[in-house]
N, C-alpha and C positions, 0 to 999 in steps of 0.2 A: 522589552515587551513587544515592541514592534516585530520584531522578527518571526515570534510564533504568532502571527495572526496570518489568517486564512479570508485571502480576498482574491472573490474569481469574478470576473465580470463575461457574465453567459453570452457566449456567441462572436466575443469579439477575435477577429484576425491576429491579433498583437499582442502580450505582456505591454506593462503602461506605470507609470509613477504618477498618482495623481497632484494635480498642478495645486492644489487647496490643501490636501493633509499630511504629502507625501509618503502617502501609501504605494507598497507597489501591487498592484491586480495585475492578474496574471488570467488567461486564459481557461476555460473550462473542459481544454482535453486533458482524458485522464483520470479526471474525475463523473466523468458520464459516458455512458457508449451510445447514444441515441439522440433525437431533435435535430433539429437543422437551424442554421446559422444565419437570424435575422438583423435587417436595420431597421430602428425607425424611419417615420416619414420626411422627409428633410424638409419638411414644413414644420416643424417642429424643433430644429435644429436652430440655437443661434448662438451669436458670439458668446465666450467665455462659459461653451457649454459642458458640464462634466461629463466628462466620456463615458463614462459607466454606463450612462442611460443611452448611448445609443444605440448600442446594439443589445441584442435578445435572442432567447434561444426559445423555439417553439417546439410543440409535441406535438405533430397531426397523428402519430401511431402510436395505439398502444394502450392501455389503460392508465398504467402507471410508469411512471420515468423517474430513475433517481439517481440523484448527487450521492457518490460517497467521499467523504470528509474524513482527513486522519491526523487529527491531532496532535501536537508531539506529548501530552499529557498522558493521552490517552482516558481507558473509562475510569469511574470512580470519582470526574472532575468537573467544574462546574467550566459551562463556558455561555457567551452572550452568543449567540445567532440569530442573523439579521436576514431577510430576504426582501428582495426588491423588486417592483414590478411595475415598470412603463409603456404601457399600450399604445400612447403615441400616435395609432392606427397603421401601426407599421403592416398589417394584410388589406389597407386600399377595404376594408370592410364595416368601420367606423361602428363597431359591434363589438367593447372590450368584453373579452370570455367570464364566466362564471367557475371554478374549480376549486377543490380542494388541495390542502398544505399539508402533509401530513410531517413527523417525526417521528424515527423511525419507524415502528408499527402504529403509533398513535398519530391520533387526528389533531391536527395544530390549530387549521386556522379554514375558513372558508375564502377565497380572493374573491374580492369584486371589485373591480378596477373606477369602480364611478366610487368609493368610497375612502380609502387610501392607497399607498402606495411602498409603505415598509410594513413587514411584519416581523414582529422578535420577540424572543424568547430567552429565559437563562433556563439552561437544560441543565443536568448532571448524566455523562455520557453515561449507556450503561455498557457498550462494549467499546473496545480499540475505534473503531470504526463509527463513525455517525451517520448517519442516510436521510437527507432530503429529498422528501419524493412529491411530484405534482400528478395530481387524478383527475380525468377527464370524470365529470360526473354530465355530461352529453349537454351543457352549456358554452359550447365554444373550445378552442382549443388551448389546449394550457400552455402557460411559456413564462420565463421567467427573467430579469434582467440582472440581476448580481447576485452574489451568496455569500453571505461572511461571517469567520467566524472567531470571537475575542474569548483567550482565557480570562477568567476570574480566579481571584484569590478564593478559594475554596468555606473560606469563614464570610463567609457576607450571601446576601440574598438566599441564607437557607431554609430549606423549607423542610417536612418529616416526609412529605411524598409530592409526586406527581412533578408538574414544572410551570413556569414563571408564564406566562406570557404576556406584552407590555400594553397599557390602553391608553398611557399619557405619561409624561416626564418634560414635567416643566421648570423652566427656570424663571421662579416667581420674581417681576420685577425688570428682565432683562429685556433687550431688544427683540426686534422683528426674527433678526439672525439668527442663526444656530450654532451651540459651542459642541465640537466633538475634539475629536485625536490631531494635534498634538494637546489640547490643551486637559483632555482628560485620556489617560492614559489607554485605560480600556475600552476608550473610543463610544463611549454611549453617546446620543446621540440630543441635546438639549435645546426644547423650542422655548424662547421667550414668552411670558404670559402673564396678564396683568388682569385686577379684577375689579372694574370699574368703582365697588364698593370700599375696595380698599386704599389705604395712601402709600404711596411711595415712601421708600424711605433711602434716603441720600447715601448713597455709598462712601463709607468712611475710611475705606485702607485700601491697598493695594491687593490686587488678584495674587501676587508672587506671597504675600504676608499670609496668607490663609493658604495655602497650596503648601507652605512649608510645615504649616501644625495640624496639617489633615488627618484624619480617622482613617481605618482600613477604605470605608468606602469610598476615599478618594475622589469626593466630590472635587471639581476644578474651580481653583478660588476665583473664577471670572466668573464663574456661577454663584459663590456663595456671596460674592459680595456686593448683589443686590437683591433685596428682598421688599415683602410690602408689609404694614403696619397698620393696627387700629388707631384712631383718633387718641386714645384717653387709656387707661388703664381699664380704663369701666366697662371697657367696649371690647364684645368675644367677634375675632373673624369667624366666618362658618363658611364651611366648604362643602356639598353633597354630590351624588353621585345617583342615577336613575339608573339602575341596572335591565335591564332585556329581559333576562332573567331571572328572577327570585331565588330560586336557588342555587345559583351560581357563586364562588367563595372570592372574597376579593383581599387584598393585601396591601396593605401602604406603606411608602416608606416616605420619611417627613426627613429632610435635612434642613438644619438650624447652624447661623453661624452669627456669634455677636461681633460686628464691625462698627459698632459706636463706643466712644470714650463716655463713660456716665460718673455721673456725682459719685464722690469716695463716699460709701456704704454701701452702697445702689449694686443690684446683680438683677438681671433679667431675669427672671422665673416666671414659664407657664404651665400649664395643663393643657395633653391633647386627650380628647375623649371623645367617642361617639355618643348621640343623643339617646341610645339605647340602656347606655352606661355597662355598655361589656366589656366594653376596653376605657383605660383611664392610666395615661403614666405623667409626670412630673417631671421637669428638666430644669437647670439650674443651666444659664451661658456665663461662659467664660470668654473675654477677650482671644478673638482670633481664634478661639480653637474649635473647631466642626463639632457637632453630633448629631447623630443619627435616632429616631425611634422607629420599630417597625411595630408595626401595626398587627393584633392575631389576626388571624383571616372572621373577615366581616361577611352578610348576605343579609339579603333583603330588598324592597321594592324601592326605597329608597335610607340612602346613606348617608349620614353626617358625620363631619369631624368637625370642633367646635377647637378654638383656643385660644385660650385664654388667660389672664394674668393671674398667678395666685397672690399678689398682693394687689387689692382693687382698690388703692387709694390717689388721690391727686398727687401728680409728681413721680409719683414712681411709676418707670417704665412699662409701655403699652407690649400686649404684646407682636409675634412677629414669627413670619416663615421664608425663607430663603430658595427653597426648592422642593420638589417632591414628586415622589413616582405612584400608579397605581398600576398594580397587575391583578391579573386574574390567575386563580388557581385550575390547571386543570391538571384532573389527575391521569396517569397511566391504566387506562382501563384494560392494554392485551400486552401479554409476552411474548416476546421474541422466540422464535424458536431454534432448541439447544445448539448450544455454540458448535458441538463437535459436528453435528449435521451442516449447520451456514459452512463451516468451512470445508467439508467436506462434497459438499454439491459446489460451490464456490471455485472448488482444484479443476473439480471434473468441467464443470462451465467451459474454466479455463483451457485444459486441457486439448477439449474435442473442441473448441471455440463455438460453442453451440449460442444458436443466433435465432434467439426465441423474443418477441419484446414482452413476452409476459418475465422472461428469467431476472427480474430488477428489482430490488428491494430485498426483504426478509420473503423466504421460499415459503413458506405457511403462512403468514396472519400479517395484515386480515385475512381470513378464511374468503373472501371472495376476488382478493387480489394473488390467491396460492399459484406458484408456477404449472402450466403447462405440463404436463405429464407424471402431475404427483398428488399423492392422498398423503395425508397430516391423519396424527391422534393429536386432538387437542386439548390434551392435559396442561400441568407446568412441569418443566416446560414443552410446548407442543415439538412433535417428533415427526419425523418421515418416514411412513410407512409404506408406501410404495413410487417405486421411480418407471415411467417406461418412457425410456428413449427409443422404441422401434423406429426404422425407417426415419432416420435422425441423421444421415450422412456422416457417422463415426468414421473416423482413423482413426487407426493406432492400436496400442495394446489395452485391454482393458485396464482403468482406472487403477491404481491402487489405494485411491481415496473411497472408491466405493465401498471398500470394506470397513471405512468409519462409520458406517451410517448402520449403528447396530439395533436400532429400531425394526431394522427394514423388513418387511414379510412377503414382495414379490418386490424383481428386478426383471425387466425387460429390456433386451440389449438385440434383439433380432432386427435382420435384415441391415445389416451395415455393412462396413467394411474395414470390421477387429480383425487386427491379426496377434500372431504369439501364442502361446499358451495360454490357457485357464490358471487364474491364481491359487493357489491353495485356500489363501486368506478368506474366499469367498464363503468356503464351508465352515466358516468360524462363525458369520450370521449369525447367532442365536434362534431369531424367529424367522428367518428366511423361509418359504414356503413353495413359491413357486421362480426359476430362474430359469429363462427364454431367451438361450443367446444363440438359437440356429438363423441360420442366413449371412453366415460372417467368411471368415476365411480364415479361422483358427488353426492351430497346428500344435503339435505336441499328443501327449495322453493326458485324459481328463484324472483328475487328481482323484485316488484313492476316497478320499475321505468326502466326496460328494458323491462318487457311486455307491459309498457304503450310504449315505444318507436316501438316497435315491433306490436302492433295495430297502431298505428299511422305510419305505414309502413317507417319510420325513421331508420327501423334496420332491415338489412336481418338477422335474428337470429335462430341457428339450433344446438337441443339439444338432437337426437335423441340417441337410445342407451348410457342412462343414470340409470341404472335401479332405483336406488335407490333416483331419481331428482323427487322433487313432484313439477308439472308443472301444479295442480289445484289449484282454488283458491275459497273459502280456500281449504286447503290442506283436503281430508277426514281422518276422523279417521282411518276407515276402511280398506285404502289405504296398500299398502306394507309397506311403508314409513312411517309407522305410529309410529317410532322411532323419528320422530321431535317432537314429540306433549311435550314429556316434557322438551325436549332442549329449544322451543319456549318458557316453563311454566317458566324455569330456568330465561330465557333471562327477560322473565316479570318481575320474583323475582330481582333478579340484578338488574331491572333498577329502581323500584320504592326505591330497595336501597341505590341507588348511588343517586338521587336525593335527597332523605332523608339527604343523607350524606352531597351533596352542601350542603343545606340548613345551614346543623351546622356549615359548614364551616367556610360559609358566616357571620354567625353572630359572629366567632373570638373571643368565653369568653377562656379567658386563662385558670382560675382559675380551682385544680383539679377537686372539689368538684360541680361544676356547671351542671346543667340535660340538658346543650344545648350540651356536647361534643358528639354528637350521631352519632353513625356509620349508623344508621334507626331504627328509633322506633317503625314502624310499621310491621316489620318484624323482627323478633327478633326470630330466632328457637330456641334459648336456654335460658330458665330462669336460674337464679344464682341458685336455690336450687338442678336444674338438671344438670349443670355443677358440684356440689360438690357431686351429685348421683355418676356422671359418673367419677369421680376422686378416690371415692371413701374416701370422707371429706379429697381429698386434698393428699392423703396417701405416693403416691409415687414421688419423683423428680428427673425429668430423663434431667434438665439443668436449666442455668439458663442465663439472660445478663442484660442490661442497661435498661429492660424496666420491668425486675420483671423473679418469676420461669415457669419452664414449668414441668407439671405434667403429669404422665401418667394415662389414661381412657380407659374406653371402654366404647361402644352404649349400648342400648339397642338389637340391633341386633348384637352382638358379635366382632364387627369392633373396635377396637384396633384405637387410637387414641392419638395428643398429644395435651395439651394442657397450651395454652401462656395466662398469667395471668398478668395483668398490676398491678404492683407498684404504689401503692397511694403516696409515698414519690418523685418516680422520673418524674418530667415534661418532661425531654427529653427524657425518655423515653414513654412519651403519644406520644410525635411527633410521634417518630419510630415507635409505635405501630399503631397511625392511618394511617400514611404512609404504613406501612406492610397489615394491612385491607383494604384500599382504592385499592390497588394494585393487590390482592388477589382478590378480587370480581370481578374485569374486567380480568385478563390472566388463561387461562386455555390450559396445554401444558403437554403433557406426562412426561416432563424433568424439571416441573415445582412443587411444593408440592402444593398440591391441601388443599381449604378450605373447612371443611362443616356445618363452619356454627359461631356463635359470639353470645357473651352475651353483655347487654348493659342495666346496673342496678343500676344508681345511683352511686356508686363509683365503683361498680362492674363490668368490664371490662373484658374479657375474646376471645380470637381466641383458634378453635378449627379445629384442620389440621392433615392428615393422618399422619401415626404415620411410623417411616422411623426405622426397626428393627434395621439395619447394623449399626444408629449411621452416623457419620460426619468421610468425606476421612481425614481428617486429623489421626483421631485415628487409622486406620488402615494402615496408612504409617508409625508412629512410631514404633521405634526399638520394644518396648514394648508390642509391639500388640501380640498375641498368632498365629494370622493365619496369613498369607503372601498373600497380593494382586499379583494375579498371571498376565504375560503378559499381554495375551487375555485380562483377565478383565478390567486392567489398559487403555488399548487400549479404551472399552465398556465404562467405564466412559468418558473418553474424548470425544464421538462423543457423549454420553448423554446428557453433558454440554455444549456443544459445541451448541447441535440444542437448548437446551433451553434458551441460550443466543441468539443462533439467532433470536428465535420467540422473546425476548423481544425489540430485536432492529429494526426489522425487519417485522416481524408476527405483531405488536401491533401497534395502529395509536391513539394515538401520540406513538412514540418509547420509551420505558424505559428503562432508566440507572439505573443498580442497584447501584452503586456508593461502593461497600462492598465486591465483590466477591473475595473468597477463600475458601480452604480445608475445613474449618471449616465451611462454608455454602453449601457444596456440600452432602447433605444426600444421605443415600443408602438404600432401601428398602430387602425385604426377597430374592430378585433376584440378589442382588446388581445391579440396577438402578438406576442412576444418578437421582437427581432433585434437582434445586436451590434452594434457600430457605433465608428466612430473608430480607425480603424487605422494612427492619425499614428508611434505608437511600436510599429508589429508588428515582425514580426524571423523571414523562411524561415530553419529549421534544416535543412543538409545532411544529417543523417542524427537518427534519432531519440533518440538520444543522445548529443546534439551538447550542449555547455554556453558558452555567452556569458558573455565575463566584460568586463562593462561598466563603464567608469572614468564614465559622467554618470549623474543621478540618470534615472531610469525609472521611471515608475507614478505613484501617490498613495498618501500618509500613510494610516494603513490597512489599506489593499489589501496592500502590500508584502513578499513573502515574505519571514520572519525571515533567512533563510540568505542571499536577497540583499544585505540590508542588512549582515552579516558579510562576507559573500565576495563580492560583487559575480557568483554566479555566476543567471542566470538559465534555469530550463529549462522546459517544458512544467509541473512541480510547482509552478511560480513561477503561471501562468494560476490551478492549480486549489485555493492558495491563497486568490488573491482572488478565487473562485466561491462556496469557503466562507463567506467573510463577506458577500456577498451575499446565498447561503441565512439567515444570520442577521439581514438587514436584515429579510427577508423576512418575518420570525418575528416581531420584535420591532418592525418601526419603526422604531428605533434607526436611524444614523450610526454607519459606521466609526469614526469620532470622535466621542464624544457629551460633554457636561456630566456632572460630578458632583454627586449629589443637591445638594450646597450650591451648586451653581454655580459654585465656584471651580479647580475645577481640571475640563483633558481627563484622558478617560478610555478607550481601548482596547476597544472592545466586548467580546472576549473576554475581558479583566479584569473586567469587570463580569458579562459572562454564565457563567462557568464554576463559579462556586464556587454557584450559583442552582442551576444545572443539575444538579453531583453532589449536591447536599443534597435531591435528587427533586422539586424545586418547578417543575415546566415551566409554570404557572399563571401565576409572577411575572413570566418574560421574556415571554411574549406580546405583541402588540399591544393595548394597549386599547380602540384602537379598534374590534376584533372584536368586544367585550362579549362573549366565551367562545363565538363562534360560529365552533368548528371540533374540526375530528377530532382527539381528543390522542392515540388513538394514531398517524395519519399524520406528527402533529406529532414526537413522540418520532422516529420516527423521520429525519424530516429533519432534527433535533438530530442522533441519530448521523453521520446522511451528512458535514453541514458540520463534523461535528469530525474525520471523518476526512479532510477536504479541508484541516483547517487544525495538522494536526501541526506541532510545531518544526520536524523535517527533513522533505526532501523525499523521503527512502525512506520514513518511515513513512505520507505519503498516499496516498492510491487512484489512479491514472489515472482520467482523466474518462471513457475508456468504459465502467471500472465503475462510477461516482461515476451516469453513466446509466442504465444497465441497473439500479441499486439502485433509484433514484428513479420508474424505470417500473413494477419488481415490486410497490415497496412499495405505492404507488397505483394499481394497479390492483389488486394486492389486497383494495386498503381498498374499491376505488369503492364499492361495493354496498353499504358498512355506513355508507358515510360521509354524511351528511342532504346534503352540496350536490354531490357529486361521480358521481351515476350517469349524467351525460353526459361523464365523462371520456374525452377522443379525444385519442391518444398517436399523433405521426408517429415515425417510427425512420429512415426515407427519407433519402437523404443524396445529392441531386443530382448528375449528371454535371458534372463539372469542363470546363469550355470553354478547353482549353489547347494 
């Protein structure tokens, strides 16, 4: 159970294993992009203090600030969340803030620090993602000191709507202490409470006795096994309740547990009831064994629960209550708005790294917390009907998430600095109206099917100061722009040989030897006699794998080449080799190893692709290597790979899984520039939440996302697992599989690095062969990055567009402070696709 709980302790420097419950809290990057990292007042600091509360994270910017929370449940489940807040006077202002708690779009809780100090809830997620958010309502500044979050067993604390939130949970009878985790699993949190009117009654058995005949709700038999009692059978305990509000719905939950031995006939039996008589249930106890009543939801100015013995004679047993919680109901009064839009603005956020403090939370509702440059219809569920990011510092190619957002009826993209072409995708819009992307630095022809929209006065469309946008049709030679004309030619080539290629597909001869297996017949730049010109009959081997050697060439113009030769002996390696060609022909991406060009002659098979001097990052992270990848560099590969991972997932439609990535497929060119490589085992996904469930092995030992290896299912989270362990080769040196100090056994890199890294020691995983020569804070943080790339499940990792845009803030952040890094040059550019 422990392991899927979610404990962050806001603001602190350090992951941490608490000394009391041994929990591990871990740090709040990652989970927030905004605050700043406070302490309390060390006048408030004393021995054997839990560390949680010493530090805190404050919001002087912004309206709203929010935690997001990913569950490994995910939605559709119940979980407890707790938040915490000690003022401490950690701003020297002795003025604790007044603010709102909200969940997700709804309003949790109001804080007021002179009042208490935890607030919780049982929520039932309603997406993958949960959102804790704190709102300045101009009372002080908001700030928060832990965030935590416990699943529930999904049959317990249900309720038909709305969610739980806590006002009391007492443990009737017990000490001043409090019982939480380990001694109750789910970690709720239990204060001792005693009622002057009532008696004590003598705890009869052991906590371990009643812990082992527990009910779902798992009360912790240290709890149940003291509770308080009437004098006499005759006599009703009464409990009430003053509410604030009158009409406010309230919910009880009564835990009963019998821990006396009573006379042979004798059984406990009482009634709890409110004084109203709305509610009225009956319980019989049994020796040692829990049970639960809940209460229907009650309101009104004041509340009783009465209980009482249904046998009210001398002798026979008084009655008795053990424990018990009261929440209040509050319901979900606003909707989130449609999933496909959150994730959709969400890619884009990430993408341009756009660095708004309103962009935090749900992008609509509340309607007065809605993001920065957007108008909502707010229906169910509320929609996005208009985005303007003008004069919004954009790079790169325009989004290809914008075209999820099929609500939308104006886009404004002027005045930045987009390059590429215009998407087609864009004139799919439905209601799209007006689209203002002049002031950029576009290039290409604008796509047919918006100028048709755009005469058919269907599109206010404005594309001025584009210099390099050819906006006739056709486009003239003669033109400035007359850089498209062989892109176009290309795009021609490509496509008559990607049809070609169906075609072979489609007719499925297995056999090696058969003239149907063709990549395109009719385009064919390399005959076999001039592949073995340019090899030079073959002469030099500069690698080799599962689908045959790879030799080195050169052009007839002096270009240096490598080239992959298929195996007549291996079938599977035809698959991977046609998979690698089919894949090659459609992506074209700076970070990508570029094709130029394939032989296809009978048995003769051949890919020919630019020739990468530096070799594979694997060989130059071994000890053995002569030259030492230095910081900086290490840093320049990671955003290399990074973006060209992104363009495959991202950039590509359908989106491409490499299903293979690692060191040994990360080639480095004469500049050492990153680009991917080997796309024997890639894999288009029709939609981007499409899951592949593969019955043959895929990838390497390693690399491997956990979940595949259980469920054989492979998605996009499957790549940016094994990206994470690549950033950690990167770190340390290390092999995905490395030796154990004695030698004798493998060892998991992340077994080895994880327990180094929470115990604050980022000195020890290093490479040593840096001899300490690098940024530890860049470093820290690319520790964060690849462990959130390398979660158990695949809902708790990041998507590579943010896994991107983290790794470009972080570093360029740092550039300045960093001794090797103030010529860091960050591309974000993401190539037109030739398809």
């Amino acid at each position: 159970m422990k392991e899927r709980f979610i404990s962050i302790d806001c603001g602190a420097p350090n992951s941490y294993t608490d000394y009391v419950t041994n929990i591990d809290f871990f740090t709040d990057k990652g989970y927030i992009e905004s605050g700043e990292s406070m302490q309390i007042s060390t006048k408030f600091i004393v021995q054997q203090f839990r560390q949680w509360l010493k530090n805190l994270r404050s919001f002087p910017s912004g309206m709203r600030n929010c935690y997001t929370l990913k569950p490994d449940k995910g939605k559709n489940n119940t979980y407890l969340i707790r938040a915490s807040f000690w003022y401490a006077d950690y701003d020297d202002k002795n003025r604790p803030p007044i603010f709102d708690l909200y969940i997700d779009v709804n309003h949790w809780a109001t804080v007021d620090n002179s009042d208490k100090k935890h607030y919780e809830i049982v929520y039932v997620a309603q997406r993958n993602d949960i959102q804790v958010c704190l709102v300045n309502i101009g009372q002080g500044v908001p700030f928060i000191s832990a965030l935590e979050l416990r699943p529930l067993d999904n049959s317990i604390y249900h309720i038909e709507s709305g969610f739980l939130t806590l006002w009391k949970r007492f443990d009737v009878g017990g000490s001043n202490s409090t019982i939480r985790y380990p001694d109750d699993v789910y970690d709720r949190i239990w204060k001792g409470w005693n009622s002057p009117f009532w008696l004590m009654l003598n705890p009869g058995t052991s906590a371990s006795d009643l812990s082992n005949n527990n009910d779902e709700y798992k009360v912790p038999g240290e709890v149940l096994r003291t509770a308080q009692t009437a004098s006499d059978a005759n006599t009703t305990l009464i409990y009430y309740l003053l509410p604030d509000n009158v009409t406010s719905k309230w919910i009880w939950y009564f835990h009963f547990a019998e821990t006396q031995i009573l006379p042979s006939g004798q059984q406990r039996e009482l009634t709890v009831s409110t004084s109203d008589g709305r509610f009225e249930e009956t319980v019989g106890l049994e020796y040692l064994k829990p049970v639960t009543i809940v209460s229907t939801p009650v309101s009104g100015s004041q509340i009783n629960f009465s209980f009482k013995a249904t046998t009210m004679q001398s002798g026979y047993p008084p009655p008795i209550i053990n424990a018990f919680e009261i929440f209040q109901i509050k319901e979900l009064l606003n909707a989130p708005t449609a999933q496909d839009d959150v994730k959709a603005l969400t890619s884009t956020k990430a993408e341009y790294t756009v660095n708004k403090d309103s962009w935090q939370g749900d992008p609509c509702v509340p309607r007065k917390f809605a993001w920065d440059g957007l108008n909502c219809s707010y229906g169910n569920p509320p929609r996005v009907i208009s985005l303007n990011l003008s004069s919004s510092n954009l790079r790169g190619i325009i989004s290809s998430s914008l075209s999820n957002l099929l609500e939308l009826e104006s886009l404004d993209l002027s005045n930045n600095q987009l390059t590429g072409a215009i998407p087609e995708t864009l004139a799919n819009l439905p209601k799209l109206r007006i689209l203002n992307l002049s002031g950029n630095e576009l290039n290409g022809s604008v796509p047919k099917a918006l100028k048709r929209r755009h005469e058919d006065k269907t599109l206010d469309l404005s594309l001025n100061n584009n210099p390099d946008l050819c906006q006739e049709s056709p486009c003239s030679k003669e033109a400035k722009n007359s850089i498209l004309v062989p892109v176009v030619a290309s795009v021609s080539v490509v496509f008559v040989v990607i049809c070609v290629l169906s075609i072979g597909l489609i007719r499925r001869k297995r056999t090696i030897e058969s003239s149907e297996r063709n990549l395109g017949l009719k385009n064919r730049p390399f005959k076999y006699e001039e592949v073995s010109r340019i090899t030079g009959n073959f002469g030099q081997v500069i690698g080799e794998g599962g689908f045959g050697k790879v030799y080195l060439g050169a052009l007839d113009n002096g270009t240096v080449v490598a080239v992959k030769m298929l195996s007549e002996s291996s079938k599977q390696g035809y698959k991977e080799f046609q998979a690698e060609a089919r894949t090659l022909l459609i992506v074209h991406h700076r970070n990508l190893v570029s094709l130029f060009g394939y032989c296809n002659e009978s048995r003769h098979m051949a890919l020919i692709y630019e020739y990468m001097a530096n070799g594979n990052l694997r060989q130059h992270l071994s000890e053995d290597h002569p030259k030492i990848l230095t910081w900086s560099k290490r840093l320049h590969i990671a955003v290399d790979a990074a973006q060209g991972l992104d363009y495959l997932h991202n950039g590509c439609k359908p989106p491409i899984i490499h299903r293979d990535l690692k060191t040994t497929n990360i080639l480095l060119n004469e500049d050492f520039q990153a680009k991917i490589a080997d796309f024997g085992l890639s894999r288009a996904f029709a939609t981007e939440n499409d899951i592949y469930v593969s019955t043959c092995p895929a990838g390497t030992p390693g690399y491997l996302d956990p979940e595949f290896q259980s469920s054989g299912n492979i998605t996009k989270k499957s790549d940016v697992y094994s990206f994470g362990i690549v950033l950690f080769e990167l770190m340390t040196g290390q092999s995905a599989i490395m030796r154990s100090r004695d030698g004798s056994a493998s060892v998991h890199i992340l077994e080895w690095l994880i327990p180094i890294v929470e115990s604050g020691d980022i000195h020890s995983i290093m490479d040593p062969r840096l001899q300490g020569e690098f940024d530890i804070n860049s470093a820290w943080k690319l520790v964060e990055i690849a462990m959130s790339c390398t979660r158990p499940t695949a809902i708790q990792r990041s998507d590579i567009n943010h896994v991107l845009a983290e790794l470009k803030q972080s570093l360029v952040s740092k550039s300045s402070s960093s001794f090797e890094m103030t010529s860091l040059e960050l591309h974000s550019d993401i190539a037109p696709m030739a398809r």
